[in-house]
Backbone as a chain_set.jsonl record, in Angstrom:
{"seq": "XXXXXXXXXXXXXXXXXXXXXXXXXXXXXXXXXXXXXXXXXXXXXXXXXXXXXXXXXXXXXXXXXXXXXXXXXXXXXXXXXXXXXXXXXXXXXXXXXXXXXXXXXXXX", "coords": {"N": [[102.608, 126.579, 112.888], [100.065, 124.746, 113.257], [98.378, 121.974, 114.581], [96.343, 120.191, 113.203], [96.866, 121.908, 110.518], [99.122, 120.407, 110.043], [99.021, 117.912, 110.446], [97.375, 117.958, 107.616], [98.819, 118.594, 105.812], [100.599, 116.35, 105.947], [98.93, 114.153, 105.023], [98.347, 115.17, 102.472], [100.861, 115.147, 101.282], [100.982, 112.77, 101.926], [99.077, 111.592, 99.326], [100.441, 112.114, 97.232], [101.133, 110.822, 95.142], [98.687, 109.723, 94.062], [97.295, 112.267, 93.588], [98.933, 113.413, 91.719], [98.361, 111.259, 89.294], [95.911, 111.672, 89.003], [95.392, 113.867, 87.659], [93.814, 116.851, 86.383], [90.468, 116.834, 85.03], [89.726, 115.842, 87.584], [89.347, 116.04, 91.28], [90.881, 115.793, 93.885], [89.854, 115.132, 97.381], [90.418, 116.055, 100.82], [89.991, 114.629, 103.565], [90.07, 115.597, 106.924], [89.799, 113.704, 109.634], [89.7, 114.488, 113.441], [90.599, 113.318, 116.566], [88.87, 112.113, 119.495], [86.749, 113.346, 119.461], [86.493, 115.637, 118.234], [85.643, 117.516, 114.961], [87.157, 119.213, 113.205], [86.118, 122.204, 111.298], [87.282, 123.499, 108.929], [88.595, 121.722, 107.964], [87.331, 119.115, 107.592], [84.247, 119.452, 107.628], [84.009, 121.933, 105.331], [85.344, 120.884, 103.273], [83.574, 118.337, 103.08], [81.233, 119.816, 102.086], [81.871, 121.106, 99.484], [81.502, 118.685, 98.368], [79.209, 118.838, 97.473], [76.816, 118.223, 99.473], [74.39, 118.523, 101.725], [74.26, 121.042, 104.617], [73.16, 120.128, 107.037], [73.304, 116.94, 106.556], [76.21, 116.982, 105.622], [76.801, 117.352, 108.758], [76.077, 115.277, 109.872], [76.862, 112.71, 108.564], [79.956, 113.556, 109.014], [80.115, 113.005, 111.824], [79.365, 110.158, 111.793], [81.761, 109.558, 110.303], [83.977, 109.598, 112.556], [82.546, 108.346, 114.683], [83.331, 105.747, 113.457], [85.584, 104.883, 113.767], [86.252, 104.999, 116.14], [84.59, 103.178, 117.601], [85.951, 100.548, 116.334], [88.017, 100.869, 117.817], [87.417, 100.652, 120.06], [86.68, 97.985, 120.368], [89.104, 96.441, 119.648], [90.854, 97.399, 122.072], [89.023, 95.987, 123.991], [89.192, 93.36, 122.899], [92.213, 93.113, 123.365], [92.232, 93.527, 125.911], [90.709, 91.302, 127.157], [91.946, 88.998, 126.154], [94.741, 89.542, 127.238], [93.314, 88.683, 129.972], [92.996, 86.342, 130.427], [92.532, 83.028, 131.621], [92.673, 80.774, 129.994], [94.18, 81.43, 128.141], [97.629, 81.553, 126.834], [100.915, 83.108, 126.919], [103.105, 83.339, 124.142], [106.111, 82.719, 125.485], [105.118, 81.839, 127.747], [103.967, 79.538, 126.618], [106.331, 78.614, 125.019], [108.115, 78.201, 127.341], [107.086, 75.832, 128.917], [106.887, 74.201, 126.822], [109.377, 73.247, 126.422], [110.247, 72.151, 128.717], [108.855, 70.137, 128.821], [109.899, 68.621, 127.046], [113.17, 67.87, 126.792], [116.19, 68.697, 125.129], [117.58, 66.99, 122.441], [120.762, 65.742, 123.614], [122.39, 64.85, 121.529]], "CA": [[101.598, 125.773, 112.244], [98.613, 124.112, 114.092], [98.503, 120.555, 114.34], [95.679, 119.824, 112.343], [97.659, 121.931, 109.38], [100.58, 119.568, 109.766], [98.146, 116.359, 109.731], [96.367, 118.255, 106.652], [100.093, 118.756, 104.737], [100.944, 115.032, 105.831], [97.8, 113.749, 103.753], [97.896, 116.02, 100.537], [102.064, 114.451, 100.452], [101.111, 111.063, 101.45], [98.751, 110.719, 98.749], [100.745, 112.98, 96.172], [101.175, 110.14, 93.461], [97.269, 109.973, 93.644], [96.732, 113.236, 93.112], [99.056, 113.604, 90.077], [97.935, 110.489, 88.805], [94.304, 111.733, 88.459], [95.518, 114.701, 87.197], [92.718, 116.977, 85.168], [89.655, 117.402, 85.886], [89.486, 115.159, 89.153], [90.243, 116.17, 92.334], [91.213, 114.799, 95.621], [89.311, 116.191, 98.936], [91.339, 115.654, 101.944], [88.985, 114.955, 104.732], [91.03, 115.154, 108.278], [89.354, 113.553, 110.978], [90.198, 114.464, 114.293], [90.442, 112.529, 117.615], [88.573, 112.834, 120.942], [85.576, 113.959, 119.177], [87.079, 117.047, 117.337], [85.545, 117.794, 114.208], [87.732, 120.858, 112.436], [85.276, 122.984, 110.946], [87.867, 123.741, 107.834], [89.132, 120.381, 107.194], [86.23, 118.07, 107.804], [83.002, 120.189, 106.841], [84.078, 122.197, 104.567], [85.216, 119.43, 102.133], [82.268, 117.817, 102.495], [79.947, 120.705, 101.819], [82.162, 121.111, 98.637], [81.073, 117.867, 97.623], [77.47, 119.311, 97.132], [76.193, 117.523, 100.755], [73.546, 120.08, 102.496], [75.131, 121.392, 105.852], [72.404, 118.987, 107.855], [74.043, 115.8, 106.021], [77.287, 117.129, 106.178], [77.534, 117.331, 109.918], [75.891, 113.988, 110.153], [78.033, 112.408, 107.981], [81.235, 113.574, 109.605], [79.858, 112.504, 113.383], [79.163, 108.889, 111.649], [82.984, 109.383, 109.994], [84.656, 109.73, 113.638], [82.244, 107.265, 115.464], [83.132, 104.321, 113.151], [86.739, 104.161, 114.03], [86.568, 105.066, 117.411], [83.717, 102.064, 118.042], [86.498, 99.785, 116.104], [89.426, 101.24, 118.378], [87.162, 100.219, 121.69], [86.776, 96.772, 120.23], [90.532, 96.215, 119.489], [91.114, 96.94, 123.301], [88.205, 95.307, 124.492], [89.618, 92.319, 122.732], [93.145, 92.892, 124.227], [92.339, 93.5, 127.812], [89.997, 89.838, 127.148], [93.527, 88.106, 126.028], [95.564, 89.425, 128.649], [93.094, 88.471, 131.404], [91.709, 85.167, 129.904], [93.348, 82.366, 132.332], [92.936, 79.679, 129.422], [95.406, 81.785, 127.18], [99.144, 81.454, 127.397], [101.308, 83.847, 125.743], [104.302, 83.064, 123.597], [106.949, 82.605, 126.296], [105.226, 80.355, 128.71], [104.091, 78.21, 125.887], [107.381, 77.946, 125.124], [108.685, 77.181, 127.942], [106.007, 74.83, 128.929], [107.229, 73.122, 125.525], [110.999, 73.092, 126.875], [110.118, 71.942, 130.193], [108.425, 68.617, 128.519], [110.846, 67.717, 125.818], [114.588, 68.6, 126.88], [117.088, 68.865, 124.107], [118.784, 65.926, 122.358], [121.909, 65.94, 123.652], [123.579, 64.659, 120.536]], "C": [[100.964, 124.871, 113.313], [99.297, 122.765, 114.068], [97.532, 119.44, 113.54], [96.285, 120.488, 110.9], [99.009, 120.619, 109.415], [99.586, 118.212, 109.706], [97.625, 116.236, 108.381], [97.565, 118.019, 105.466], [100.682, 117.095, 104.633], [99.944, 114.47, 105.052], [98.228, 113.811, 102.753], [99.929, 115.299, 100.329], [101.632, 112.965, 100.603], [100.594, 110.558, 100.399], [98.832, 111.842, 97.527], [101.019, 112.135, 94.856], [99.77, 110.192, 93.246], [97.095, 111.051, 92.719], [97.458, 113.925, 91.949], [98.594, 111.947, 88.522], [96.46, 111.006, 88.276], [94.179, 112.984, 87.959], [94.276, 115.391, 85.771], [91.956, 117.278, 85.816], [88.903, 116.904, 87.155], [90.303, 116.093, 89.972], [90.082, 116.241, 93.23], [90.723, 115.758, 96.985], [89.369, 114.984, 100.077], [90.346, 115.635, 102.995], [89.952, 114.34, 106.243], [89.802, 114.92, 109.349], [89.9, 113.616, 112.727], [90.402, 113.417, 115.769], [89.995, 113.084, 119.001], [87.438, 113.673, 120.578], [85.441, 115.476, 118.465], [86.49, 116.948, 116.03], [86.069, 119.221, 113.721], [86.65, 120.984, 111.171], [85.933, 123.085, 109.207], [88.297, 122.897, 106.923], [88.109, 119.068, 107.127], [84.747, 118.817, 107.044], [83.036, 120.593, 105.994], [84.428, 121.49, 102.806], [84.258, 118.981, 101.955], [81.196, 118.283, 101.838], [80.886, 121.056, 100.542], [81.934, 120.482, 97.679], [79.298, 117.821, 97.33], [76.649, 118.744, 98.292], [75.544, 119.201, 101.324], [73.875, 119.715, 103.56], [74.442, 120.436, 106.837], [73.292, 117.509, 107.776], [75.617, 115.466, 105.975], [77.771, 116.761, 107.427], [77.171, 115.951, 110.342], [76.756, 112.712, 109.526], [79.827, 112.146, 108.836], [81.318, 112.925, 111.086], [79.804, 111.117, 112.923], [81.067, 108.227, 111.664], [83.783, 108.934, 111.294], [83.988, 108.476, 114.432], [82.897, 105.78, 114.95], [84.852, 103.678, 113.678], [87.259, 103.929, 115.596], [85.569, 103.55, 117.936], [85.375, 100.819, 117.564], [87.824, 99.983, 116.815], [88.833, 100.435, 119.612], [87.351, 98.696, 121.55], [88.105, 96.722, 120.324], [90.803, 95.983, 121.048], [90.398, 96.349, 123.754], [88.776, 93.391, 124.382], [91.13, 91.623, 123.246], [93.216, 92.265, 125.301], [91.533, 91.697, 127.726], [91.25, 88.486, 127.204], [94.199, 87.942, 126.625], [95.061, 88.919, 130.06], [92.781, 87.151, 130.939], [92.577, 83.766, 130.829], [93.4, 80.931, 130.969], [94.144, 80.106, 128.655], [96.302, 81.81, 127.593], [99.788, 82.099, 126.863], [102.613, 83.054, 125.631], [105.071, 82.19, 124.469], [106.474, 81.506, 127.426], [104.689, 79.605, 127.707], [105.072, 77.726, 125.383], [108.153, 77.431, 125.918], [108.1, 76.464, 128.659], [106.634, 73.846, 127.63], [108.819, 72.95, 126.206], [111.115, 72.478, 127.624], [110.206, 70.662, 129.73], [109.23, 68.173, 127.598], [112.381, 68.829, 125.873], [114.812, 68.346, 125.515], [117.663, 68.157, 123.832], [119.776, 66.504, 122.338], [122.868, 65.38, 122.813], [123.409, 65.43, 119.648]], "O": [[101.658, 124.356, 114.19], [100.429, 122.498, 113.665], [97.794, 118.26, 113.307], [96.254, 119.673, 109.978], [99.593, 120.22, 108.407], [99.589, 117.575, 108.654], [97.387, 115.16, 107.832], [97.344, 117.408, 104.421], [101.113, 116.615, 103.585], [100.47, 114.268, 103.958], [98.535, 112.859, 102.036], [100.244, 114.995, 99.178], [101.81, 112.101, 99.745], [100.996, 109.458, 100.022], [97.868, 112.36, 96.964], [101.112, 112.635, 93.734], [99.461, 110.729, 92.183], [96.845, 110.98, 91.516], [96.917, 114.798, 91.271], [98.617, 111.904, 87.292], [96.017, 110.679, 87.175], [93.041, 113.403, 87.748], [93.957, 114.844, 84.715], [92.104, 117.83, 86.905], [87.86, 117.341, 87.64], [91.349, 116.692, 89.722], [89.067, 116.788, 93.662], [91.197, 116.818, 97.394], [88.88, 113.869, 100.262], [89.851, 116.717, 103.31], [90.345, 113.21, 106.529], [89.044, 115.793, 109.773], [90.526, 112.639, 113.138], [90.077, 112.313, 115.334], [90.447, 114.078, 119.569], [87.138, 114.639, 121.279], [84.445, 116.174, 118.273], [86.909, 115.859, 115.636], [85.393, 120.239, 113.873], [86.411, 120.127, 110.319], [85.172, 122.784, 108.288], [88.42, 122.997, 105.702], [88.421, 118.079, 106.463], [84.41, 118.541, 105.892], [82.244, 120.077, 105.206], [83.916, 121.621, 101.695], [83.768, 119.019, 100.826], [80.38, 117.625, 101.191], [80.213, 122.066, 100.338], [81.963, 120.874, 96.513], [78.512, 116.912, 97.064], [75.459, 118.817, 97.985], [75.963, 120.359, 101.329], [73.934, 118.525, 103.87], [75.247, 119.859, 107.568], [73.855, 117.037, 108.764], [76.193, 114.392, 106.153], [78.79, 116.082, 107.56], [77.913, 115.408, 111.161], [77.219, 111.838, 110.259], [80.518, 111.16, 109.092], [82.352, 112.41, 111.51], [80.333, 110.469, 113.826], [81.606, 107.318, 112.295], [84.316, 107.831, 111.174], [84.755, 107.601, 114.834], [83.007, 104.824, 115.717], [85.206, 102.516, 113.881], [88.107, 103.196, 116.106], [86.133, 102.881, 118.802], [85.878, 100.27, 118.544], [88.764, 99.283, 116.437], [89.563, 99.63, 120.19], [88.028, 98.088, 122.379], [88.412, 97.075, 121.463], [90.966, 94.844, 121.484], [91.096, 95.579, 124.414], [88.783, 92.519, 125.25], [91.387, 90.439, 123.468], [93.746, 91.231, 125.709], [92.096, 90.896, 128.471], [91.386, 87.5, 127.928], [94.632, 86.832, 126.933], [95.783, 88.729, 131.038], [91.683, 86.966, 131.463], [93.667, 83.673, 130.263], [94.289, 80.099, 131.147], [95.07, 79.313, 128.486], [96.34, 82.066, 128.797], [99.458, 81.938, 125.688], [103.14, 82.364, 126.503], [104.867, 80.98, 124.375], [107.161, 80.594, 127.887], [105.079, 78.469, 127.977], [105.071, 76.516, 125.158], [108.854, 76.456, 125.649], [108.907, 76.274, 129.569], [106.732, 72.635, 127.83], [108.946, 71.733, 126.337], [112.2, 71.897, 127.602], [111.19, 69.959, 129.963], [109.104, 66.963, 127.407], [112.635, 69.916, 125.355], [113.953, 67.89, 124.761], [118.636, 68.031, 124.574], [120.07, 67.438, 121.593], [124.051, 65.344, 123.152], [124.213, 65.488, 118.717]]}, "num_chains": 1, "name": "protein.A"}
């Protein structure tokens, strides 16, 4: 088994109370997005073009799907690497012991 089937089988169980919950005539379309700019043809398009979307809208659609998390992944590090280099910030450990330094420990 592929590795987009095993992402596709992890879905359809993770969200298996859903999909007996809405049991009838609903039903649940699994859309796998890939990473690194992968759109799977079987698991991404085809869902969508199930949901009555014309194949133009479809593929635009799915390129929006993939950009929005990857733009919010660059931020995340962007905001890291800013933290770790930022000379006003202090992490955890030397603000604590910066706080230790200035107020020893009553010794009673």
């Amino acid at each position: 088994m592929s590795r987009p089937e095993q992402q596709l089988q992890a879905a359809h169980a993770q969200h298996g109370h859903l999909t007996r919950s809405i049991a009838g005539d609903h039903v649940l379309h699994v859309i796998l997005l890939g990473v690194g700019g992968v759109i799977y043809i079987p698991h991404t398009l085809v869902p969508l073009k199930s949901l009555g979307l014309d194949p133009q809208r479809v593929k635009k659609l799915a390129l929006k799907l993939h950009a929005h998390p990857v733009h919010y992944a660059h931020k995340l590090v962007q905001t890291r690497r800013f933290l770790e280099h930022s000379p006003h910030l202090q992490t955890n450990q030397e603000r604590s012991a910066s706080l230790s330094a200035s107020n020893p420990p009553d010794p009673h």
